[in-house]
C-alpha positions in Angstrom: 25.8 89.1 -23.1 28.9 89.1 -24.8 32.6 91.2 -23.8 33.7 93.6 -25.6 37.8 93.7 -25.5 39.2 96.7 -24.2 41.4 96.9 -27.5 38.2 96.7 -29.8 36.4 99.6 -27.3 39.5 101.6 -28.4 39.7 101.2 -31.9 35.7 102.0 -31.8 36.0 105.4 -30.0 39.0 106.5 -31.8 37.2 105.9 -35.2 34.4 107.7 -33.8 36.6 110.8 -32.7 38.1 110.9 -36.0 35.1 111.0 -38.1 33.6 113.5 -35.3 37.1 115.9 -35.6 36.7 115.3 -40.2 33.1 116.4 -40.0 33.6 119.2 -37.9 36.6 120.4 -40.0 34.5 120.0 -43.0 32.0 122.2 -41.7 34.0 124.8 -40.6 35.6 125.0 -44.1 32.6 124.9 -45.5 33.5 121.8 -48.1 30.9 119.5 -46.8 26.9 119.8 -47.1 25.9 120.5 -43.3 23.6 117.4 -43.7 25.8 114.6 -44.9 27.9 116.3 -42.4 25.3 115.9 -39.4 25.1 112.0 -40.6 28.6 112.0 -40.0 28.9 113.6 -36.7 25.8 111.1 -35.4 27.3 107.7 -36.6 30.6 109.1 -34.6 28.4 109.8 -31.7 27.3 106.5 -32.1 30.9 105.1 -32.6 32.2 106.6 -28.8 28.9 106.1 -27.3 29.3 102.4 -28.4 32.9 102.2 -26.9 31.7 103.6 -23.7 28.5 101.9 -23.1 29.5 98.5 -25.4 26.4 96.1 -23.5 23.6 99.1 -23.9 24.0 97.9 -27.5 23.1 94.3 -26.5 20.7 95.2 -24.1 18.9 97.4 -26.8 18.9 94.9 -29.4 17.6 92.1 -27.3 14.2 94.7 -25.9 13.8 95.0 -30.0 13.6 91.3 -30.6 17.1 90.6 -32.1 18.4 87.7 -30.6 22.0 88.2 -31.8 23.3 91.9 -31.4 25.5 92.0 -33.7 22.3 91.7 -36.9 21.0 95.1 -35.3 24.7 96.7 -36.2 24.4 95.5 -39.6 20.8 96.9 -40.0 21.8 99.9 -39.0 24.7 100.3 -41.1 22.5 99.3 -43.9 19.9 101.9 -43.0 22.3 104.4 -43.0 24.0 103.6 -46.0 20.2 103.2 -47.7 19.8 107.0 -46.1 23.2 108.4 -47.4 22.3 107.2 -51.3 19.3 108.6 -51.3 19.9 112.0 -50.2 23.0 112.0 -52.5 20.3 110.9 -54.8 18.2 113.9 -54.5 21.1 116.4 -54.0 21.9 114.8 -57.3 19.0 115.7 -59.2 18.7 119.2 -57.8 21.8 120.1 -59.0 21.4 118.7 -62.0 18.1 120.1 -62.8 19.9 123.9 -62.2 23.2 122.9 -64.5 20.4 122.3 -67.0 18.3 125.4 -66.1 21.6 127.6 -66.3 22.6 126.4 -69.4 19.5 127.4 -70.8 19.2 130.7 -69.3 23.2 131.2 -70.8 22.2 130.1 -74.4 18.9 132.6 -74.3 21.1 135.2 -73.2 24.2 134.3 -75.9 21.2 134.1 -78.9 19.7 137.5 -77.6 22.7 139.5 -77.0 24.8 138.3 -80.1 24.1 139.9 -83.3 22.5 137.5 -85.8 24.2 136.3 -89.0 21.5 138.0 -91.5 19.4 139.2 -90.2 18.9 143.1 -90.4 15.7 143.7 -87.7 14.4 143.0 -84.7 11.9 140.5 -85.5 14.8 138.6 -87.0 16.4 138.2 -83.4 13.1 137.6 -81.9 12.0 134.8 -84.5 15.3 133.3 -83.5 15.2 133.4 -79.6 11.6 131.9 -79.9 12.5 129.3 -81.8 15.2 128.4 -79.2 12.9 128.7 -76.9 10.5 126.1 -78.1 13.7 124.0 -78.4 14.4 123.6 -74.9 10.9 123.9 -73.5 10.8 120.8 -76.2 13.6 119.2 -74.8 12.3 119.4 -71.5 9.0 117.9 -72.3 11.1 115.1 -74.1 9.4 116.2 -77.6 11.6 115.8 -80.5 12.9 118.9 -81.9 12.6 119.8 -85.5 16.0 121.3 -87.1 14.9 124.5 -89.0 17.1 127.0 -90.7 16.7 130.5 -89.3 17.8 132.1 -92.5 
């Protein structure tokens, strides 16, 4: 098994701190998601456990197969990295999929609330919110949209 320097045990624990101390700042001020966040906190667990205990890492790596330790570090960097893009992936989508949905909900709301340019009744407004509403739910369904005059 290989030595770990004393110098590279301290640089590894003192990276580890640090992102332990960000993550928990982030958390407490409430400007980080509480899962990227537990990533975070884990890999720095990792980090100081790994300047403590530098041969468990070896020892590990060899019971797994892995005849050079240092491959197992850079699967599991990869594996984390493959974990952070895709939940950044999904928060991604979520919060796109609501921007959309809001926007929606707002223009509905502007169309039904603002008084329409001609129209004198009330079947006037509703012809007008419907066929907004097949717009979008058009849009959605990735139909083409037909551009119709409302007057």
């Amino acid at each position: 098994m290989g030595h770990v320097s004393t110098e590279a045990r301290l640089l590894t624990g003192f990276c580890g701190l640090a992102l332990l101390v960000w993550s928990l700042l982030k958390l407490r001020r409430r400007s980080a998601l509480v899962p990227t966040c537990s990533l975070f906190l884990t890999v720095g667990l990792i980090f100081i456990s790994f300047a403590i205990y530098p041969n468990a890492f070896d020892r590990v790596s060899y019971l797994l197969g892995v005849k050079y330790p240092p491959v197992l570090y850079l699967i599991g960097c990869t594996f984390v990295l493959i974990l952070m893009i895709v939940h950044l992936a999904g928060r991604l989508a979520s919060t796109d999929e609501r921007c959309r949905r809001l926007a929606q909900e707002l223009a509905l709301l502007q169309v039904a609330w603002q008084p329409a340019a001609g129209v004198e009744d009330a079947n006037g407004a509703a012809r007008d919110i419907a066929l907004l509403q097949s717009a979008v739910l058009g849009a959605e369904a990735g139909l083409p949209t037909s551009k119709q005059p409302t007057g």
